[in-house]
DSSP file (Angstrom, degrees, kcal/mol; ACC not computed):
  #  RESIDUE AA STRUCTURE BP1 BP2  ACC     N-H-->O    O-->H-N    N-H-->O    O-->H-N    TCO  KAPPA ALPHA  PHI   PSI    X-CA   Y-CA   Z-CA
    1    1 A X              0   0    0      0, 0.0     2,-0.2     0, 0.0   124,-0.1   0.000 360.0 360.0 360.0 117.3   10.8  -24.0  -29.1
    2    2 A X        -     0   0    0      1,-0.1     0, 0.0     2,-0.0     0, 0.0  -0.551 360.0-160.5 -91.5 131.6    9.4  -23.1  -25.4
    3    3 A X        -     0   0    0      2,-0.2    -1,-0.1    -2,-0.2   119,-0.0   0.160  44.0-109.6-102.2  12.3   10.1  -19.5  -24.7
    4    4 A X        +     0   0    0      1,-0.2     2,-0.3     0, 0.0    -2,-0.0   0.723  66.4 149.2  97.2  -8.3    9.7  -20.2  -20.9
    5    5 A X        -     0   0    0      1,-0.1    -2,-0.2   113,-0.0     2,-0.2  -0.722  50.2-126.6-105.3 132.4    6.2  -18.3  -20.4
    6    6 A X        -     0   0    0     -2,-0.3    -1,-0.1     1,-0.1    24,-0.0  -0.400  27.9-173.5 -66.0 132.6    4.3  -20.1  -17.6
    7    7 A X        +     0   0    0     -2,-0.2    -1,-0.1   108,-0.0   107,-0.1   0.709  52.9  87.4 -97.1 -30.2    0.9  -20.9  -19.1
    8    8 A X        -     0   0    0      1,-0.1     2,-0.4    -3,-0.0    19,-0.2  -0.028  59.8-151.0 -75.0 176.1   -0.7  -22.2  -16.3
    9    9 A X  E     -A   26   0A   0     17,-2.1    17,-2.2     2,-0.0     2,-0.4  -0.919  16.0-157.6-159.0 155.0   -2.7  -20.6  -13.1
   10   10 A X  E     +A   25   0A   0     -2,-0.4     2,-0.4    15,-0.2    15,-0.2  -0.743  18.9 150.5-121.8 159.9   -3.9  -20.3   -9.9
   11   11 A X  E     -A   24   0A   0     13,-2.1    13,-2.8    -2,-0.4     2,-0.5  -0.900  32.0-119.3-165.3-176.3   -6.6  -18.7   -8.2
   12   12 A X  E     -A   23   0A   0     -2,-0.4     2,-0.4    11,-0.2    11,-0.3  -0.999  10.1-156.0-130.0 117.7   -8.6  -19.2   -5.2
   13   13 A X  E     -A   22   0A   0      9,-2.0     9,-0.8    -2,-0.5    90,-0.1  -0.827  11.9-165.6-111.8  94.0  -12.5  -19.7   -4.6
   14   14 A X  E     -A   21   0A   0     -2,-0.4     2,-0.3     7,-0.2     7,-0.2   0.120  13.4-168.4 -71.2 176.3  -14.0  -18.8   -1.3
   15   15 A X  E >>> -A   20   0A   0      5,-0.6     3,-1.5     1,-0.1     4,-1.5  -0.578  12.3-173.1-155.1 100.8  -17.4  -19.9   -0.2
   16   16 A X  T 345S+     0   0    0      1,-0.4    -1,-0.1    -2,-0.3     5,-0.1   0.660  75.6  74.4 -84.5 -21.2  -17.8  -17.6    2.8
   17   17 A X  T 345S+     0   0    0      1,-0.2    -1,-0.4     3,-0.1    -3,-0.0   0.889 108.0  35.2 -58.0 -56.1  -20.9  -19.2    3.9
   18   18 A X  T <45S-     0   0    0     -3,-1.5    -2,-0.2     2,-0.2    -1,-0.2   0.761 104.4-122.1 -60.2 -50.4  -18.6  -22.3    5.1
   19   19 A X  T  <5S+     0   0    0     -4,-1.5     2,-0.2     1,-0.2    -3,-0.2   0.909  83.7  94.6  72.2  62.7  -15.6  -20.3    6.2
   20   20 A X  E   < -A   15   0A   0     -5,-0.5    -5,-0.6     2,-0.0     2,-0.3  -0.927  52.3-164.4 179.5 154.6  -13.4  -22.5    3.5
   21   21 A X  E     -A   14   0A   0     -7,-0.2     2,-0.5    -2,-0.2    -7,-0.2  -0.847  20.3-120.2-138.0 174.3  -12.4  -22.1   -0.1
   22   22 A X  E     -A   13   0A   0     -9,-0.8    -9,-2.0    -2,-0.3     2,-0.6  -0.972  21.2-147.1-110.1 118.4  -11.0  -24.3   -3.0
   23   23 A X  E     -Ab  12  58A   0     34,-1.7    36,-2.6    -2,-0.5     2,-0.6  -0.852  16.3-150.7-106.2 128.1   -7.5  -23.4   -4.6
   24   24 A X  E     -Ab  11  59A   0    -13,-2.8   -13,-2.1    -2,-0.6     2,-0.5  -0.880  13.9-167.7-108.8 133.4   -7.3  -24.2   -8.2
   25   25 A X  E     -Ab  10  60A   0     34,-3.3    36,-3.0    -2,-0.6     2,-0.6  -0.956  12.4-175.7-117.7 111.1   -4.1  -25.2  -10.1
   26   26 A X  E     +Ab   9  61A   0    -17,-2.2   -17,-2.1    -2,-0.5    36,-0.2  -0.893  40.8  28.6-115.3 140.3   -4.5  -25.2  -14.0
   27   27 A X  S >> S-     0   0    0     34,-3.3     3,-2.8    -2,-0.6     4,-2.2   0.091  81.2 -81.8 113.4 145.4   -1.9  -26.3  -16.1
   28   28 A X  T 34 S+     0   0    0      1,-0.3     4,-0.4     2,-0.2    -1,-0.1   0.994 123.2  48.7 -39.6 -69.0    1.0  -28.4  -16.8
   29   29 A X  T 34 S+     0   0    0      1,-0.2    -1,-0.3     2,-0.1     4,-0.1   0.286 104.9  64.2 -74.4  24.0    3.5  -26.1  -15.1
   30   30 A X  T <> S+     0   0    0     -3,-2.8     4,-0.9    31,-0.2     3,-0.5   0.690  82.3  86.7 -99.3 -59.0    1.1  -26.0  -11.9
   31   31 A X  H  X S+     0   0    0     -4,-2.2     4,-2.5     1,-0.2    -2,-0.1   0.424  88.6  37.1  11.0 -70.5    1.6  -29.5  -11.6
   32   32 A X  H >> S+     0   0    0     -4,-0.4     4,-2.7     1,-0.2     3,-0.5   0.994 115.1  55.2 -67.2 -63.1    4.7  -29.5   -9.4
   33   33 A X  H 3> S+     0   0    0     -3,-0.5     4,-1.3     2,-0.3     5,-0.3   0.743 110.8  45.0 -32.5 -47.5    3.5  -26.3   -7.3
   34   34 A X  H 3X S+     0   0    0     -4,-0.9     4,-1.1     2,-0.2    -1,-0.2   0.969 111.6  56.6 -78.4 -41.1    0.0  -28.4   -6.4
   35   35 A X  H XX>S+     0   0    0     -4,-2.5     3,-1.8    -3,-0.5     4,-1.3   0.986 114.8  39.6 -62.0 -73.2    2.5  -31.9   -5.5
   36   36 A X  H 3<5S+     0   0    0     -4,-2.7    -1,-0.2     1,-0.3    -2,-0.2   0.849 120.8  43.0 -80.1 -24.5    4.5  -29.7   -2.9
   37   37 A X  H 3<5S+     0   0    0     -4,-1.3    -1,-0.3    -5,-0.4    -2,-0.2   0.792 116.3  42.9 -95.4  -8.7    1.6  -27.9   -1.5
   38   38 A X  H <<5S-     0   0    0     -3,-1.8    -2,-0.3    -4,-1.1    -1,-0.2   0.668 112.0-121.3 -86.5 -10.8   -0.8  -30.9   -1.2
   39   39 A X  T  <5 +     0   0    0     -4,-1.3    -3,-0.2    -5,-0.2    -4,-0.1   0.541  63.8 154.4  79.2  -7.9    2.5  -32.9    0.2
   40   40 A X      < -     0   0    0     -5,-0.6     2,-0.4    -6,-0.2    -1,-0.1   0.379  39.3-151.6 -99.3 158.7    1.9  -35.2   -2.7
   41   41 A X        -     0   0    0     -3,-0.1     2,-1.8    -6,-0.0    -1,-0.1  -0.974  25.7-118.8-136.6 157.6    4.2  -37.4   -4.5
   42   42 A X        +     0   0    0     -2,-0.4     3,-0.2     1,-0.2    -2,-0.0  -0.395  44.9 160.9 -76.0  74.6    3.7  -38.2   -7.8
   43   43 A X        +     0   0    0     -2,-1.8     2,-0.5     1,-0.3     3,-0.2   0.341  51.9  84.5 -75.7   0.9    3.3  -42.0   -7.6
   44   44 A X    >   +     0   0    0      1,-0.2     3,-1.3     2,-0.1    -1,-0.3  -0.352  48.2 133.5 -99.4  38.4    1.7  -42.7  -10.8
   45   45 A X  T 3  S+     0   0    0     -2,-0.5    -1,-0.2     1,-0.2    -2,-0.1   0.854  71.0  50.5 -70.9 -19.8    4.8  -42.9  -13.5
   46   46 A X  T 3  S+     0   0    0     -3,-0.2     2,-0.4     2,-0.1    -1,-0.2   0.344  97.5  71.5-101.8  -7.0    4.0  -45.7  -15.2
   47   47 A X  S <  S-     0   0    0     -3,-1.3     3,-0.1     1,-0.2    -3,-0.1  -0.945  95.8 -80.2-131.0-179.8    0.6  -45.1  -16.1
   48   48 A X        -     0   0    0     -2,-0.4    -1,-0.2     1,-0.1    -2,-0.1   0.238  63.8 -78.8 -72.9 172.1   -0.7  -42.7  -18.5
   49   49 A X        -     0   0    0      1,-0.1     2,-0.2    -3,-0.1    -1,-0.1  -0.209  43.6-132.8 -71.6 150.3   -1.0  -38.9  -17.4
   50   50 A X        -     0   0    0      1,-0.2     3,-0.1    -3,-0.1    12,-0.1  -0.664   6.6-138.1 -97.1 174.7   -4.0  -38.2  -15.3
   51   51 A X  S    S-     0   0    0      1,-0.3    11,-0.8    -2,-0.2     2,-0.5   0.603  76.1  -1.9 -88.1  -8.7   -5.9  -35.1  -16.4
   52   52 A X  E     -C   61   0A   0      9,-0.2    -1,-0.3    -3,-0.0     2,-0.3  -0.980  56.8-144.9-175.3 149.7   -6.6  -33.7  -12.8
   53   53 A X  E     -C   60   0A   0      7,-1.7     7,-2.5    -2,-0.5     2,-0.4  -0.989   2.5-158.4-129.7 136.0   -6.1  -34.3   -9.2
   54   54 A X  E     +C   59   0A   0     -2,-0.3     5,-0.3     5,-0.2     2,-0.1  -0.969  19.8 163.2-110.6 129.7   -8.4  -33.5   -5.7
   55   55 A X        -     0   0    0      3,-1.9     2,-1.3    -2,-0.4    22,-0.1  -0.720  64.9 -60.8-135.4 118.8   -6.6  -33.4   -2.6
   56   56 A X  S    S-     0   0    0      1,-0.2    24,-0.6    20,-0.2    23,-0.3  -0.479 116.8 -13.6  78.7-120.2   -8.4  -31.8    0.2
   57   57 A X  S    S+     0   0    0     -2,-1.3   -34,-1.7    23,-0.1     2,-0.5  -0.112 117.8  83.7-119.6  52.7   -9.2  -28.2   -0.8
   58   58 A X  E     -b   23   0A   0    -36,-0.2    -3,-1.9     2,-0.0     2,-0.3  -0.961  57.6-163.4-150.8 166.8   -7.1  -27.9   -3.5
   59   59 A X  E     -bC  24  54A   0    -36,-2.6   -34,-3.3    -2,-0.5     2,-0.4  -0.975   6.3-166.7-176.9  93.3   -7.9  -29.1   -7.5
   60   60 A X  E     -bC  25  53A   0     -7,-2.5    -7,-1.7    -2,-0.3     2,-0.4  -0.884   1.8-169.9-110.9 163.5   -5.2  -29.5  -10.4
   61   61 A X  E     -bC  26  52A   0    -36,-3.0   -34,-3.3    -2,-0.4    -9,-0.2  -0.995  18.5-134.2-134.6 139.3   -5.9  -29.9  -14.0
   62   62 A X    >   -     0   0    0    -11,-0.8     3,-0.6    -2,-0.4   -35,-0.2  -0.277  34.6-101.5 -85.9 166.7   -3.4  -30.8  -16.5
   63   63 A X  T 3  S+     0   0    0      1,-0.2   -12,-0.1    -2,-0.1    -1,-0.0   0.359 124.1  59.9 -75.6 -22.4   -3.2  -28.6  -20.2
   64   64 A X  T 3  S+     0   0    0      2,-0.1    -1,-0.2   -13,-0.0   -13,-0.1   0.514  86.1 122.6-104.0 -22.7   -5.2  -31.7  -21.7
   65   65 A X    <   -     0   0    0     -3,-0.6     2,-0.2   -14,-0.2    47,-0.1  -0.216  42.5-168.2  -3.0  94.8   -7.9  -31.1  -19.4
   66   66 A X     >  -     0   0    0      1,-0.1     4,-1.8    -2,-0.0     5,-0.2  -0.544  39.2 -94.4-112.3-142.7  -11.7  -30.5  -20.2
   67   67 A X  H  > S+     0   0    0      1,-0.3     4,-1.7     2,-0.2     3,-0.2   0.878 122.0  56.3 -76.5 -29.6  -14.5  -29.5  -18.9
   68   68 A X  H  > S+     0   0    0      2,-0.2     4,-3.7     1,-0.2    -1,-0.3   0.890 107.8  60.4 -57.8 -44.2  -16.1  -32.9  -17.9
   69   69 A X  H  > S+     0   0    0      1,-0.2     4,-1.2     2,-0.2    -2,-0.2   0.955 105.1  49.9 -55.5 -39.9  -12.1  -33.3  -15.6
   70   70 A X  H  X S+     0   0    0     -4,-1.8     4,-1.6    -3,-0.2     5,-0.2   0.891 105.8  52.5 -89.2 -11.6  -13.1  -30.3  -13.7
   71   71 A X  H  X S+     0   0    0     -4,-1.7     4,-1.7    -5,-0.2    -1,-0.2   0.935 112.8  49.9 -36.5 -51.3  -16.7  -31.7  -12.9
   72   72 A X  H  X S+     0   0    0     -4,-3.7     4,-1.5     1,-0.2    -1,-0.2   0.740 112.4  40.8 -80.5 -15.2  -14.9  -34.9  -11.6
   73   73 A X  H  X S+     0   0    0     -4,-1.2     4,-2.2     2,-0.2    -1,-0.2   0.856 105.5  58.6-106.6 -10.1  -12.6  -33.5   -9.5
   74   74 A X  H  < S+     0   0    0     -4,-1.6    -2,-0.2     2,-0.2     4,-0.2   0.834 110.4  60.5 -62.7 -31.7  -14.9  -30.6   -7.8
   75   75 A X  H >< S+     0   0    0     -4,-1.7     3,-2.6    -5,-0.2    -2,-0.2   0.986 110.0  32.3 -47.9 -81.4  -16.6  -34.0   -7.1
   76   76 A X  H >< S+     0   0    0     -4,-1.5     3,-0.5     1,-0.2    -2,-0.2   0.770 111.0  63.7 -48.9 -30.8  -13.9  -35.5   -5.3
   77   77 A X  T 3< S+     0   0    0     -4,-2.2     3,-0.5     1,-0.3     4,-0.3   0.223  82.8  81.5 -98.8  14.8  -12.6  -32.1   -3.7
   78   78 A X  T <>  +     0   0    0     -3,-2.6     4,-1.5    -4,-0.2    -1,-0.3  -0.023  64.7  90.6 -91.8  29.6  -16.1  -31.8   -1.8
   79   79 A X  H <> S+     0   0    0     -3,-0.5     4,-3.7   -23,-0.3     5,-0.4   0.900  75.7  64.8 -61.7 -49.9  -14.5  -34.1    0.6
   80   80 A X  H  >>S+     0   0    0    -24,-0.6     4,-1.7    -3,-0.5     5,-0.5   0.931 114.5  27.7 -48.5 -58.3  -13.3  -30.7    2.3
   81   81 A X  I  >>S+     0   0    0     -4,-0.3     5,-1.9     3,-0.2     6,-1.1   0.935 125.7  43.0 -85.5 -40.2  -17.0  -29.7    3.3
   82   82 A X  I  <5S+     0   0    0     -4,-1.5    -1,-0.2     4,-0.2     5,-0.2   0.894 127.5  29.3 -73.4 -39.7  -18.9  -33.1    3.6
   83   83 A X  I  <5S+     0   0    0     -4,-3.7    -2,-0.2     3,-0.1    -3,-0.2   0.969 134.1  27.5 -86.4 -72.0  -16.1  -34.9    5.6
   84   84 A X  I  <5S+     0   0    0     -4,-1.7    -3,-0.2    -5,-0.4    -2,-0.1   0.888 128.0  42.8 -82.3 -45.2  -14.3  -32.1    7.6
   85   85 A X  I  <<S-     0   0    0     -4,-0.7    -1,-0.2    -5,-0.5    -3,-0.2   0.906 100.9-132.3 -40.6 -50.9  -17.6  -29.4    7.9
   86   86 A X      < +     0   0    0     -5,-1.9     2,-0.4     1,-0.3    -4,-0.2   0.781  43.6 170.1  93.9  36.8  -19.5  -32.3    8.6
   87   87 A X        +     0   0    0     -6,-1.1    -1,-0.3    -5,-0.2    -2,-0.1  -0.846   3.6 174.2 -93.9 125.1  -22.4  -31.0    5.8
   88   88 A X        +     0   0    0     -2,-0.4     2,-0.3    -3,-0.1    -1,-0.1  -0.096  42.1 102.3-142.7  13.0  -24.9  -34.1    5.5
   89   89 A X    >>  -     0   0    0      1,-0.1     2,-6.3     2,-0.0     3,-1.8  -0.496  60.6-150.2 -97.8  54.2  -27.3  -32.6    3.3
   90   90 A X  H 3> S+     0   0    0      1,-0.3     4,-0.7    -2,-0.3     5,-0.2   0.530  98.1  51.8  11.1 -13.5  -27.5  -33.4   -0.7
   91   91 A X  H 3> S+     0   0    0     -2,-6.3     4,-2.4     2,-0.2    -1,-0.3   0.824 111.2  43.1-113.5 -57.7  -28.8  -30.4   -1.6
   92   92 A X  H <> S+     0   0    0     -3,-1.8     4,-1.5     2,-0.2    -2,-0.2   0.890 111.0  55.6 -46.9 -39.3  -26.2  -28.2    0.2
   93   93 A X  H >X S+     0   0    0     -4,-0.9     3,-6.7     1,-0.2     4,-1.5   0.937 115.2  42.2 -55.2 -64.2  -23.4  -30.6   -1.1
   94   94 A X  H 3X S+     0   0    0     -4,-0.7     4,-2.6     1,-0.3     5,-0.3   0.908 112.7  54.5 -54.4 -44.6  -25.0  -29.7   -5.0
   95   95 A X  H 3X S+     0   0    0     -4,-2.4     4,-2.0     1,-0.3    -1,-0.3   0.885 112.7  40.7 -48.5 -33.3  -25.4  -26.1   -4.1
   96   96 A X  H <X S+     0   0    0     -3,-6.7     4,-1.9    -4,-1.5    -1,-0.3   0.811 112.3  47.5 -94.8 -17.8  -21.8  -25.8   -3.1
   97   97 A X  H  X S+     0   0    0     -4,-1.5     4,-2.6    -5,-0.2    -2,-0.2   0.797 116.4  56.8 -98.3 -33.3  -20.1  -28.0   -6.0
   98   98 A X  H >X S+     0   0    0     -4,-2.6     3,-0.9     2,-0.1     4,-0.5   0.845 116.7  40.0 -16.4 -93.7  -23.1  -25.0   -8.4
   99   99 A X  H 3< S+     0   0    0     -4,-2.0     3,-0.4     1,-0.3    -2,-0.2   0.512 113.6  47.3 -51.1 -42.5  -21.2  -22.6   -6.7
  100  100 A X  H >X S+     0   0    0     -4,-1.9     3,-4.9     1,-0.2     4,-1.9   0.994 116.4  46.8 -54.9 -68.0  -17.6  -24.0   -6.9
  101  101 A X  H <X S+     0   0    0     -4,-2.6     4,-2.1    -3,-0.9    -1,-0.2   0.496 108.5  46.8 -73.8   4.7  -18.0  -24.7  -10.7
  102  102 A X  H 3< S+     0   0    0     -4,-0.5    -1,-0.4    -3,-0.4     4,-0.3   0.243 117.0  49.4-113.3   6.4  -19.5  -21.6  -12.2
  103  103 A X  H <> S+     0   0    0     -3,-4.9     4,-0.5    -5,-0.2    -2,-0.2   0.413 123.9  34.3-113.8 -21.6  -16.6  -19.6  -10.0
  104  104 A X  H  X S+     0   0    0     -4,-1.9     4,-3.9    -5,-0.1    -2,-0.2   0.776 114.3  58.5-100.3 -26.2  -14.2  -22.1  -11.5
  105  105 A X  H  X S+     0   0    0     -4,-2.1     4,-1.2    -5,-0.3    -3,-0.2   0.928 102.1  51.2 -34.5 -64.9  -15.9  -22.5  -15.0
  106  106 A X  H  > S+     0   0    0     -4,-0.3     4,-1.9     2,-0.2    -1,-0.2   0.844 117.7  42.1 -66.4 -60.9  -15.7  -18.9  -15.9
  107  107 A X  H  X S+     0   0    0     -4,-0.5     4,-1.2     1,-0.2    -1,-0.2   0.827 113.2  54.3 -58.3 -48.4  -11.4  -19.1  -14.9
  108  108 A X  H  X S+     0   0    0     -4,-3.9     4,-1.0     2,-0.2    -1,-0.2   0.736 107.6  46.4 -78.2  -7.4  -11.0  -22.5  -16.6
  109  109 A X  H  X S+     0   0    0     -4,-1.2     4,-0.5     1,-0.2    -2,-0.2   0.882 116.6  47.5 -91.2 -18.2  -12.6  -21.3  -20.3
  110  110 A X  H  X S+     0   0    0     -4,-1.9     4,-0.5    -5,-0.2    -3,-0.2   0.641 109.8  47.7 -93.3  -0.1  -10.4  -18.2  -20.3
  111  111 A X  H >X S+     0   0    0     -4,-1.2     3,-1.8     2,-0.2     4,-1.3   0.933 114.7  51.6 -82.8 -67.8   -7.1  -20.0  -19.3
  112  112 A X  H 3< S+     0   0    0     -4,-1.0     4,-0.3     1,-0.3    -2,-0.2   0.731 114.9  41.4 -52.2 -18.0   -8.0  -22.7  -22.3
  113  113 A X  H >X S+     0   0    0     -4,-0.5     4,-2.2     2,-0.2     3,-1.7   0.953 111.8  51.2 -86.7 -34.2   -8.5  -20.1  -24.6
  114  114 A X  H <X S+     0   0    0     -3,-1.8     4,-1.7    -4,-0.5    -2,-0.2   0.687 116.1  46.7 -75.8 -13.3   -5.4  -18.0  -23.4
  115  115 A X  H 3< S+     0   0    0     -4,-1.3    -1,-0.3     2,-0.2    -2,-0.2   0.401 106.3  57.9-115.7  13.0   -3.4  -21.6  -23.9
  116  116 A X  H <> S+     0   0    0     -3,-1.7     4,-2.6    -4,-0.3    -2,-0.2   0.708 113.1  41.1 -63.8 -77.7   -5.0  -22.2  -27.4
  117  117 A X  H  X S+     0   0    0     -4,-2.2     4,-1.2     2,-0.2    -2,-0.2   0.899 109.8  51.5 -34.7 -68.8   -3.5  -19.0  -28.3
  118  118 A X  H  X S+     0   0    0     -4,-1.7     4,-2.1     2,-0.2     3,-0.4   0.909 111.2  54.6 -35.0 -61.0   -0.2  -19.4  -26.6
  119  119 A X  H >4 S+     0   0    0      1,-0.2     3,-1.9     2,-0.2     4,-0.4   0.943 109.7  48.5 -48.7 -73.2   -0.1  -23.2  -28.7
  120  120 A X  H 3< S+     0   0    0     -4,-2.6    -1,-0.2     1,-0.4    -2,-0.2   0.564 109.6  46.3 -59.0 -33.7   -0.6  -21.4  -32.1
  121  121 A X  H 3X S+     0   0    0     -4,-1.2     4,-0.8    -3,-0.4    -1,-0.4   0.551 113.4  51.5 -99.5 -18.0    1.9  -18.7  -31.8
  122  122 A X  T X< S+     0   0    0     -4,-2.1     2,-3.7    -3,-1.9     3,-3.4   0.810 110.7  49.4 -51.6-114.5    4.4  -21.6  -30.5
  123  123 A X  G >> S+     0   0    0     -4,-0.4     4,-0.8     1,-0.3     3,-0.5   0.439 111.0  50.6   7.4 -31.2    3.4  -23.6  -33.7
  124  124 A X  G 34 S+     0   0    0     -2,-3.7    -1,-0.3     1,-0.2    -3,-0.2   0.768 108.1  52.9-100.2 -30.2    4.1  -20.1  -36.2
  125  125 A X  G << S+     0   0    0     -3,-3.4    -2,-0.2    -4,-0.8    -1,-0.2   0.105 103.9  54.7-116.1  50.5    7.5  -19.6  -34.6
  126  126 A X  T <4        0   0    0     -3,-0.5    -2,-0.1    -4,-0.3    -1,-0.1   0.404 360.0 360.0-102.2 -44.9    8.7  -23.7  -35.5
  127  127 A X     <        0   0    0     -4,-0.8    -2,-0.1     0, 0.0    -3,-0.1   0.677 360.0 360.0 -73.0 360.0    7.8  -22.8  -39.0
């Protein structure tokens, strides 16, 4: 039984140093919200659910998510600085995808616990 309470969340991570930030979508019911602001469409029905998506400067992660999915797509979603900055330096790329994931770490262990919870107290009122 679903009571309806959005689990998911979003949040924002600047890196002012660039003059550019990352927007993070966690969660199933972020899903739709990251497809209409990326433009996206979801073209992938037929094969099995992805855990996360990069497009540009924005990052979603599915409820099935861990921590190794947001590694791989903060990979992909340095596209924004190396491609559009023009940043051609290795050490600056690692510094900024540091910076990204310890501002996104922190936000993705306390959503998974907060959606742990959320799961267990769904699970007490089936029984």
């Amino acid at each position: 039984m679903k009571t309806g309470k959005k689990t998911g969340i979003k949040f924002f991570v600047n890196v002012d140093l660039f003059g550019f930030g990352i927007h993070f979508f966690f969660g199933d019911d972020r899903k739709e919200q990251f497809l209409r602001e990326t433009k996206e469409k979801d073209d992938r029905p037929n094969e099995p659910p992805s855990m996360g998506r990069a497009n540009g400067n924005m990052v979603w992660l599915s409820d099935d998510a861990e921590l190794h999915h947001l590694v791989h797509e903060l990979h992909h979603a340095k596209w924004i600085y190396t491609h559009v900055l023009g940043v051609k330096c290795e050490e600056t790329e690692a510094y900024i995808v540091g910076y990204l994931f310890e501002k996104a770490h922190k936000r993705f262990v306390k959503w998974k616990e907060e959606l742990t919870k959320y799961n267990v107290e769904q699970m007490r009122v089936k029984q």
